[in-house]
VEXDREN-2710 file (C-alpha; in Angstrom, 1 decimal):
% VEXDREN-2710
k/r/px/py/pz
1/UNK/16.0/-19.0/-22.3
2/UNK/14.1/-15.2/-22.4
3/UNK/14.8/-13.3/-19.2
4/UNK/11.3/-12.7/-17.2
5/UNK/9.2/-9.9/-18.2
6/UNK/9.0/-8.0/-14.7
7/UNK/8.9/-4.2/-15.7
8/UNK/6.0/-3.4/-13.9
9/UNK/6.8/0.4/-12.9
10/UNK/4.0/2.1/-15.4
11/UNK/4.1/4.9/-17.3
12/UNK/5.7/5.7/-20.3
13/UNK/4.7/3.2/-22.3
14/UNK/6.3/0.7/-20.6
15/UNK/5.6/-3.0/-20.9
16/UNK/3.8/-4.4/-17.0
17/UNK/3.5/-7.5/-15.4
18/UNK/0.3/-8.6/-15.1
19/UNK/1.1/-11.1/-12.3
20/UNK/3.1/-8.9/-10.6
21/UNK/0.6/-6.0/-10.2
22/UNK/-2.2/-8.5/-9.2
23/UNK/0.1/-9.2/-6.0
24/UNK/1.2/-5.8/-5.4
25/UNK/-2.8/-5.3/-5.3
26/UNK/-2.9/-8.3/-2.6
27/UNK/-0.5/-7.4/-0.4
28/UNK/-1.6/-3.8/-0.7
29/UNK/-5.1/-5.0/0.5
30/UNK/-3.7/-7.5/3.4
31/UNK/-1.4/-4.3/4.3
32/UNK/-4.7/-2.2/4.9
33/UNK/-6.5/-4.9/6.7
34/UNK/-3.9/-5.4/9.0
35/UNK/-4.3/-1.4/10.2
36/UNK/-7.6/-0.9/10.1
37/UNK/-7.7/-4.3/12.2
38/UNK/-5.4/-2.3/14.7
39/UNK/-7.3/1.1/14.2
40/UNK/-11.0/-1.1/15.1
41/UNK/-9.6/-2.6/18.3
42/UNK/-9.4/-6.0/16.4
43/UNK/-5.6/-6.8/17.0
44/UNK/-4.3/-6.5/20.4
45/UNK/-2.3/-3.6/22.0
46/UNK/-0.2/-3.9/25.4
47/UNK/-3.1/-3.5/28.1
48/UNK/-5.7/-3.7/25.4
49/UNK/-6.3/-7.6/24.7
50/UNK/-6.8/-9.4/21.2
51/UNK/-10.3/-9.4/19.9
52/UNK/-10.6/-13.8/19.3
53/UNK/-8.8/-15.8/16.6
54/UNK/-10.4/-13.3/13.8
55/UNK/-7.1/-10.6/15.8
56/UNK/-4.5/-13.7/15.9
57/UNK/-5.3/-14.8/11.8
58/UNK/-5.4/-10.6/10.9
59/UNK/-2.2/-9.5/12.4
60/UNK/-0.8/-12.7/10.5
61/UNK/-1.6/-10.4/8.0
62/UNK/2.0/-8.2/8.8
63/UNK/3.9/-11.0/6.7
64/UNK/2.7/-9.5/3.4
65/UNK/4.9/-6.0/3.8
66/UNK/8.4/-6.9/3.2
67/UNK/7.3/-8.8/0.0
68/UNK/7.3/-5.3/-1.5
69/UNK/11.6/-5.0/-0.7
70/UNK/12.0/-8.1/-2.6
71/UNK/10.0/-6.4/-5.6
72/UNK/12.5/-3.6/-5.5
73/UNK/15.1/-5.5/-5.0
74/UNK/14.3/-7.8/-8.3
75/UNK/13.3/-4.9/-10.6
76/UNK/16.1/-2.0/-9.5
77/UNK/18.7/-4.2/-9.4
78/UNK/18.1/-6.5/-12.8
79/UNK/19.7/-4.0/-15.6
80/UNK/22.4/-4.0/-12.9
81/UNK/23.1/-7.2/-13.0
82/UNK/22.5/-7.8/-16.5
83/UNK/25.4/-5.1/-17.1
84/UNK/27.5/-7.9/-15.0
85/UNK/26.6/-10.9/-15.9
86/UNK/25.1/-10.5/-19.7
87/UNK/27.7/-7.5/-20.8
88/UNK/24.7/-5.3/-21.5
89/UNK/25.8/-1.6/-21.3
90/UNK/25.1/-0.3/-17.6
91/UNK/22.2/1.8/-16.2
92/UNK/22.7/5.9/-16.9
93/UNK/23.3/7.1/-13.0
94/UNK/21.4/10.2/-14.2
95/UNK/18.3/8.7/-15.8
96/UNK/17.9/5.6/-13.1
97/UNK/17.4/8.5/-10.3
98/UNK/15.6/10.7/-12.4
99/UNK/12.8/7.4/-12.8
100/UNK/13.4/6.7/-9.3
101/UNK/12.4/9.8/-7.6
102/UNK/9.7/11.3/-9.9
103/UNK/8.1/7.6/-9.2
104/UNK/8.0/8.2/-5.6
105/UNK/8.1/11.7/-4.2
106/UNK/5.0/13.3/-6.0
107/UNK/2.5/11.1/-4.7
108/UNK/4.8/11.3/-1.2
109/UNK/4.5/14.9/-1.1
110/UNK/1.1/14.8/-2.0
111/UNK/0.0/13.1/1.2
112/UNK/2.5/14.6/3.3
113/UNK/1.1/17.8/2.5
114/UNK/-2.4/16.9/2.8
115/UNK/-1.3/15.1/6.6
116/UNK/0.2/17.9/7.2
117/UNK/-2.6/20.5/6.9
118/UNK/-5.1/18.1/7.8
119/UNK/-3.8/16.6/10.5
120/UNK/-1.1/18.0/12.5
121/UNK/-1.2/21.6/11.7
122/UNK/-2.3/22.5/15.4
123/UNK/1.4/20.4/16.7
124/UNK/3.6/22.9/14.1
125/UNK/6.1/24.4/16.6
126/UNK/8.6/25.8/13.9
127/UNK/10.1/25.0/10.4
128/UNK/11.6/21.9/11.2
129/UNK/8.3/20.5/12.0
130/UNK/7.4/21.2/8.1
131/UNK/10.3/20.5/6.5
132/UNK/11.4/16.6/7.8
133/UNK/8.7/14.8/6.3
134/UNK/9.2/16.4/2.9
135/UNK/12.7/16.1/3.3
136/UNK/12.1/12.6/4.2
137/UNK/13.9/12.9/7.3
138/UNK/11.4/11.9/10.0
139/UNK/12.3/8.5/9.8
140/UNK/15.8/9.7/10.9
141/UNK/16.5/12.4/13.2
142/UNK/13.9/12.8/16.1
143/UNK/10.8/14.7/15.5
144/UNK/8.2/14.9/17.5
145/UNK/7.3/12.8/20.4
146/UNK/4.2/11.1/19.2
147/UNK/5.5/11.4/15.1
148/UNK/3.1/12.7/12.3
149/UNK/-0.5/11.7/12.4
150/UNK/-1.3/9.8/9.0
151/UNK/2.5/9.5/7.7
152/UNK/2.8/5.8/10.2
153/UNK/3.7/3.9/7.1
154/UNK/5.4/6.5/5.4
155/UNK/8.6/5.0/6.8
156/UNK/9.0/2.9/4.1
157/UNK/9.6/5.7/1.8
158/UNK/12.5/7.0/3.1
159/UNK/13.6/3.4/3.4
160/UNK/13.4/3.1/-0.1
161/UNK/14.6/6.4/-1.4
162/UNK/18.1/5.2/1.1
163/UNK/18.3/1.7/-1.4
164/UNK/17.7/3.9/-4.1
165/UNK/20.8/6.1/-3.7
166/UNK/22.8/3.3/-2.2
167/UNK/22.5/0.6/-5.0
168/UNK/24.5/2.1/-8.0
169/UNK/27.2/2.3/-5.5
170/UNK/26.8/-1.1/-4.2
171/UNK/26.4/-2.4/-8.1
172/UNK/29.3/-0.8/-8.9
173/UNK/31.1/-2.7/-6.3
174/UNK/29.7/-6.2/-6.6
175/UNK/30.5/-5.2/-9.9
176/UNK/34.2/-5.1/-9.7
177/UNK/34.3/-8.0/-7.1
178/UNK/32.2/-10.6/-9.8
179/UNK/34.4/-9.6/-12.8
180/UNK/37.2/-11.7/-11.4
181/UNK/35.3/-14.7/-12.3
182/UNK/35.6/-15.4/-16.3
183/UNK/32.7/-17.1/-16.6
184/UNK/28.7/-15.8/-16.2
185/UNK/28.2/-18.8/-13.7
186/UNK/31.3/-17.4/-11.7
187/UNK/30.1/-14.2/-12.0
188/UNK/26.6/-14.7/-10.3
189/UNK/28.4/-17.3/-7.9
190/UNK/30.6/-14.0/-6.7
191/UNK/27.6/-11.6/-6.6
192/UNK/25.7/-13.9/-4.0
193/UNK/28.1/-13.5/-1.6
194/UNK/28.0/-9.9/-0.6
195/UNK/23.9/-10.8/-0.9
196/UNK/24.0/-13.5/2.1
197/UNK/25.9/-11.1/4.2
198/UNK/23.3/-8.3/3.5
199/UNK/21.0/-11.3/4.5
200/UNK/23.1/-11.2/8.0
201/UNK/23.1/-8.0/8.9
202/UNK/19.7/-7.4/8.8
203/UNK/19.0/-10.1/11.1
204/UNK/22.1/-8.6/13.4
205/UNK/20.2/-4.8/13.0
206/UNK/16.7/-7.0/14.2
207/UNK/18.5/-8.0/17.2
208/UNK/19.8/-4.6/17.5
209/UNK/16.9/-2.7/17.3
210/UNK/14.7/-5.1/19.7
211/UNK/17.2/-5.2/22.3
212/UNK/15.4/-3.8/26.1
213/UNK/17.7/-0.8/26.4
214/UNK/16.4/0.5/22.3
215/UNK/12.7/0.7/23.9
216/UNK/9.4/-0.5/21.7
217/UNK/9.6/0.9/18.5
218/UNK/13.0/3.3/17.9
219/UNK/13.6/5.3/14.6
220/UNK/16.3/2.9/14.3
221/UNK/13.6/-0.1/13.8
222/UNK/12.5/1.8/10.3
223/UNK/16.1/2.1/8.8
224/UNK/16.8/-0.1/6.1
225/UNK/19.2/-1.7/6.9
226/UNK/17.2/-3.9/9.1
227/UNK/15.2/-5.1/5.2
228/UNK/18.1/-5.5/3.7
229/UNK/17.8/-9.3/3.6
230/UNK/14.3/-9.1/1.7
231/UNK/16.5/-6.8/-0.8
232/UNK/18.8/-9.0/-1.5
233/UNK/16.0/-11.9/-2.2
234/UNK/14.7/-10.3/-4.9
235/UNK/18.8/-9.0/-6.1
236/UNK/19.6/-12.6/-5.8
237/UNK/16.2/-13.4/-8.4
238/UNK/17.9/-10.5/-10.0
239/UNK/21.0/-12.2/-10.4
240/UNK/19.2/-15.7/-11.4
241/UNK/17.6/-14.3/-14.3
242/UNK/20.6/-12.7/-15.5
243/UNK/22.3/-15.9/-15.3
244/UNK/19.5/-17.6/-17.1
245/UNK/19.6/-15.0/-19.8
246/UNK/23.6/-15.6/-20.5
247/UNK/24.0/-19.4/-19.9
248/UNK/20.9/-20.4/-22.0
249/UNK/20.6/-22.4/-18.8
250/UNK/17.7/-22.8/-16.1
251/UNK/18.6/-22.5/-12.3
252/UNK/17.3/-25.4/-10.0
253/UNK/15.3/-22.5/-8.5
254/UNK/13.4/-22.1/-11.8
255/UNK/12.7/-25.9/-12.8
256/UNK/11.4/-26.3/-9.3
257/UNK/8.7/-23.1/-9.6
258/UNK/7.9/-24.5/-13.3
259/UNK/7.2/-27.8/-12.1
260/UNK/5.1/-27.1/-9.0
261/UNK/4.3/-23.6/-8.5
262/UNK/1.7/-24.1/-6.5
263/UNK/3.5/-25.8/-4.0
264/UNK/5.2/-22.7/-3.2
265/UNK/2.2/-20.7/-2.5
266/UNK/0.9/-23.6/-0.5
267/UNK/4.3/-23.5/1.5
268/UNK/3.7/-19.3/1.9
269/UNK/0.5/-20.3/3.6
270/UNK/2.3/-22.8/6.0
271/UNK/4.7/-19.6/6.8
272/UNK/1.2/-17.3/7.1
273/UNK/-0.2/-19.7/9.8
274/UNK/2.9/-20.4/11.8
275/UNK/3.4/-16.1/11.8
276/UNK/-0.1/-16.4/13.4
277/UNK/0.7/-18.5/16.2
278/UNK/3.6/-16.1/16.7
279/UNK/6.0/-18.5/17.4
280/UNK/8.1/-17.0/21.3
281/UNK/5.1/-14.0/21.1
282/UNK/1.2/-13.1/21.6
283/UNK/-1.1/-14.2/18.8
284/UNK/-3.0/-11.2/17.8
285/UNK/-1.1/-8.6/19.8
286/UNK/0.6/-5.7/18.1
287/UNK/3.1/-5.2/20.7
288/UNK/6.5/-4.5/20.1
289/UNK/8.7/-7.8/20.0
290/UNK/11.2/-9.4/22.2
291/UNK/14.5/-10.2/20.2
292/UNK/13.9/-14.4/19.9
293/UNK/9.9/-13.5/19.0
294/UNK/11.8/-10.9/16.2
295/UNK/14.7/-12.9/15.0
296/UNK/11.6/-15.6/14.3
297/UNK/9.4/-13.2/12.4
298/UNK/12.0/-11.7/10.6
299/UNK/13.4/-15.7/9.2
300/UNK/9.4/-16.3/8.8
301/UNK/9.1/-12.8/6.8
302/UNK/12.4/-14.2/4.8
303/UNK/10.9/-17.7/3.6
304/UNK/7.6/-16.1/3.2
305/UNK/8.5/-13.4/0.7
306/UNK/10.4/-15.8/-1.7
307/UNK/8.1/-18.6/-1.8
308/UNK/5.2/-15.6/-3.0
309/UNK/7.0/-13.8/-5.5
310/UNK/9.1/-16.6/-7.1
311/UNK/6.7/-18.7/-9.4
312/UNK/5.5/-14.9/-10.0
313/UNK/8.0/-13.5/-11.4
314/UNK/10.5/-16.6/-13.0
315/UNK/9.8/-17.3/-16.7
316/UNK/7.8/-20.3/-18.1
317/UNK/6.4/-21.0/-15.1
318/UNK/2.2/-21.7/-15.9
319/UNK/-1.0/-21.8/-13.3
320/UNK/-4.1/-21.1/-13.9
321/UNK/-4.9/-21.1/-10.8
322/UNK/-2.0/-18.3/-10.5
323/UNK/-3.1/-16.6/-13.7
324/UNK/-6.8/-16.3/-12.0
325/UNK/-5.7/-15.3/-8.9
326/UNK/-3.3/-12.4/-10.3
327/UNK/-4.4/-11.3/-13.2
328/UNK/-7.8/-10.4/-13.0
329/UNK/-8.7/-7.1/-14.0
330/UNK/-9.8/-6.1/-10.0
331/UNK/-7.0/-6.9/-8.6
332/UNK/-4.0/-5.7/-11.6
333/UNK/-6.0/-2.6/-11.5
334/UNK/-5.9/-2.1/-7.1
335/UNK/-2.0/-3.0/-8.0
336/UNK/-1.4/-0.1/-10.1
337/UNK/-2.8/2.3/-8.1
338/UNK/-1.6/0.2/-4.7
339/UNK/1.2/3.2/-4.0
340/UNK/-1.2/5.5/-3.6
341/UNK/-3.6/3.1/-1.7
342/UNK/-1.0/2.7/0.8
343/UNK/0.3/6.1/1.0
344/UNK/-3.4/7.6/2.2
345/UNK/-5.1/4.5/4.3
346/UNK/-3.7/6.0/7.7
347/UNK/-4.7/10.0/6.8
348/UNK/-8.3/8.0/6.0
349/UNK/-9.0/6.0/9.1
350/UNK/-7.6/9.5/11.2
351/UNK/-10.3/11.6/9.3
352/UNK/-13.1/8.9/9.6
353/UNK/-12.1/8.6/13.4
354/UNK/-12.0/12.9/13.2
355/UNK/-9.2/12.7/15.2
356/UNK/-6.9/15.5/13.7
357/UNK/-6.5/19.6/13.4
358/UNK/-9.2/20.3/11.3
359/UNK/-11.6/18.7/13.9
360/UNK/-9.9/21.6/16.1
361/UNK/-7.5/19.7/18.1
362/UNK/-4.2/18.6/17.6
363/UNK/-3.9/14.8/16.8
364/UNK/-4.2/11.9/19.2
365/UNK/-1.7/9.0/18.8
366/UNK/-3.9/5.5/17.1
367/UNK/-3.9/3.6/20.2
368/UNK/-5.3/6.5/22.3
369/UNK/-8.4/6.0/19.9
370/UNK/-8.6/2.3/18.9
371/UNK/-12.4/1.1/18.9
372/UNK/-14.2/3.9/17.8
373/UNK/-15.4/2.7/15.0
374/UNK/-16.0/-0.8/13.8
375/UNK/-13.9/-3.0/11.7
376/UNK/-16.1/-3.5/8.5
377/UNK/-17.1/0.1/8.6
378/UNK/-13.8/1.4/8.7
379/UNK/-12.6/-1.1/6.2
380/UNK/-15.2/0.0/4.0
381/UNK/-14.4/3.7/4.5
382/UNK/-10.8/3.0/4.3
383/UNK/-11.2/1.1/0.9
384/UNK/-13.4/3.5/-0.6
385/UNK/-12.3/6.3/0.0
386/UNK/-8.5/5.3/-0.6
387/UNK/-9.0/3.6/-4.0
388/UNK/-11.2/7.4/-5.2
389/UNK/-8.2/9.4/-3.6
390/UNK/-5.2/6.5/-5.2
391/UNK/-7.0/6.7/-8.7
392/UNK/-7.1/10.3/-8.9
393/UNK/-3.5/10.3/-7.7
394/UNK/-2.5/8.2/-10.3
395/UNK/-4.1/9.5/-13.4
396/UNK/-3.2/13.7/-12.2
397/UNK/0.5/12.8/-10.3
398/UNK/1.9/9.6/-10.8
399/UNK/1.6/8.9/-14.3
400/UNK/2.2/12.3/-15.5
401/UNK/5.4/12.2/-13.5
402/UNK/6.4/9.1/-14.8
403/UNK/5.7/10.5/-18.4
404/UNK/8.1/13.5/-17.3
405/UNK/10.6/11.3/-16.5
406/UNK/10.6/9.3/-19.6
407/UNK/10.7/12.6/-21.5
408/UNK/13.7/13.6/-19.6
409/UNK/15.8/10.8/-19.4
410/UNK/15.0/10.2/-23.4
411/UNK/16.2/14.1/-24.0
412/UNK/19.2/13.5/-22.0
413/UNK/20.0/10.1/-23.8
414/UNK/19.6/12.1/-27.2
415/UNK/21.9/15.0/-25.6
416/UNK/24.9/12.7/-24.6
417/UNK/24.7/10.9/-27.7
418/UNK/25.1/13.9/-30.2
419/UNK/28.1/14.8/-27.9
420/UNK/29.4/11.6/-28.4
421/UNK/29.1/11.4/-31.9
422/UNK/32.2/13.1/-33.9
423/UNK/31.8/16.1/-35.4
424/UNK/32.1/16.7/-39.9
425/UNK/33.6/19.3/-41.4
426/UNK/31.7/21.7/-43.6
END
């Protein structure tokens, strides 16, 4: 059996996943809705009620983040796991962190800076002020009070770049652990386990973090560690298609998806309408959960994110239905330039609400301006504008950075192996 073609990074001349980048573009969009929902008034806030069932079925909407930590997950840890399972050689430290970081800072420090000037110049009160967002540090030690005005879903950057420096060290020891086992079935048997108890501590660091004493949203909330069971989802896929490639064999997992894929999207929207009744919560209210209404949504976020992405991404699994939803050009197109979609729809809905420093005051928190403007006018903004600012990001920082990085990972391939190779005589 082939492995699954999931490279879906860009740039390069890389090969992409057509499927794959047609759902990145999905959940990009449902991410969007979901804020400018909030932004509108739509979705409920504390003392400011839900706006009828069209607030309960949007913020249902939230269950199509974490989907995007089981795609990094799957695609960062698979060469890893290969190396394990398959005996292919292991990722180069150097290059995997070289095509890591010029894939998400640019575009990151392209926003920032714009947020920055834009938006929160007038609340500068010394260096520090500057300097955490770019470091990626405002996620992590305290900043200020009411955080940086367009960089709300930033978090997840830092959140990433933390996996990102974390998993050659982890690999490396699930590594050593699964090479006690002789066989490749042993192998992947011993690299689940360190991946159900990655599963457990996230759910202990959702209690944790939505205990009464932590208060509604703490810095702590954005760590992580509290994702790391949608990470090791898509490391377990990881390890499934590994196994599949060096047994010749195909994983109950995968017959299942082959035979009735459809029934696993069908079972995602069962999860989707169940988040919307917000099982021990409010339907349609934002507010920050109780620990049994978070320990639910985090299991619901769990089951949701595998049944989407896994007739997406395992092999010889055919819909046409699947194949039309994903792969249209639309939708693969919003996928590849989703990163950048994402990064700017907050710094979009501040400047359409001119709530920010270059209206000549300093920013004022979302809630404080929720309503002032309408929900398909926003959206419409919001869409617009993101998808003019994503593209030009794309084509002028993200792919020529990803071109750098091939460049330099391929010239430091080229330089370790002429070292290696033994010098002739004259």
């Amino acid at each position: 059996m082939t492995s699954p073609e999931i490279i879906s990074n860009g740039g390069g001349g890389g090969k992409r996943a057509p499927r794959l980048d047609g759902l990145r573009g999905y959940l990009a969009l449902g991410v969007i809705i979901v804020h400018v929902a909030f932004a509108a008034g739509v979705i409920g806030f504390y003392d400011k009620p839900a706006d009828s069932i069209w607030a309960v079925l949007v913020q249902g909407f939230n269950v199509l983040l974490p989907p995007f930590f089981v795609m990094s997950g799957l695609l960062l840890y698979r060469p890893f796991a290969r190396a394990t399972i398959v005996g292919t050689p292991r990722p180069a430290i150097r290059g995997y962190l070289i095509k890591r970081m010029l894939r998400i800072l640019p575009a990151y420090w392209l926003v920032a800076v714009a947020a920055l000037l834009l938006l929160n110049a007038k609340s500068v009160d010394g260096i520090w002020y500057v300097l955490s967002p770019l470091l990626l540090m405002h996620n992590y030690v305290p900043g200020p009070e009411l955080g940086y005005a367009g960089l709300e879903p930033t978090w997840t950057v830092p959140a990433e770049v933390t996996f990102y420096l974390a998993l050659p060290i982890l690999a490396w020891i699930f590594d050593r652990y699964a090479r006690k086992a002789d066989t490749p079935g042993g192998k992947a048997r011993r690299l689940i386990v360190p991946l159900a108890v990655f599963v457990l501590v996230g759910l202990a660091w959702t209690v944790y973090t939505h205990l009464e004493f932590m208060g509604p949203f703490p810095y702590e909330y954005f760590w992580v560690i509290g994702f790391t069971g949608f990470l090791a989802i898509g490391m377990g896929l990881a390890i499934l298609a590994a196994y599949a490639e060096a047994t010749g064999t195909t994983p109950r997992l995968y017959r299942a998806a082959q035979r009735r894929p459809l029934l696993f999207w069908l079972g995602a929207l069962v999860v989707y309408v169940i988040n919307c009744i917000r099982p021990f919560g409010k339907p349609g209210m934002a507010d920050y959960a109780t620990v049994p209404e978070a320990l639910a949504e985090m299991v619901l976020f769990l089951v949701f994110a595998l049944l989407i992405i896994a007739p997406v991404v395992i092999p010889g699994v055919r819909s046409a239905f699947i194949d039309a939803v994903l792969t249209n050009r639309p939708m693969r197109f919003f996928g590849r330039i989703s990163y950048g979609v994402y990064l700017w729809h907050f710094v979009l809905q501040y400047l359409w609400l001119q709530n920010g420093s270059i209206f000549g005051a300093a920013p004022l928190p979302m809630p404080a301006v929720m309503g002032k403007a309408g929900f398909w006018e926003l959206l419409a903004v919001v869409l617009v504008g993101t998808v003019l600012i994503a593209t030009v990001s794309y084509y002028l920082v993200e792919l020529p950075a990803m071109r750098l990085r091939e460049r330099l990972v391929s010239s430091g391939r080229q330089q370790a192996e002429s070292q290696d190779r033994p010098k002739v005589p004259a």
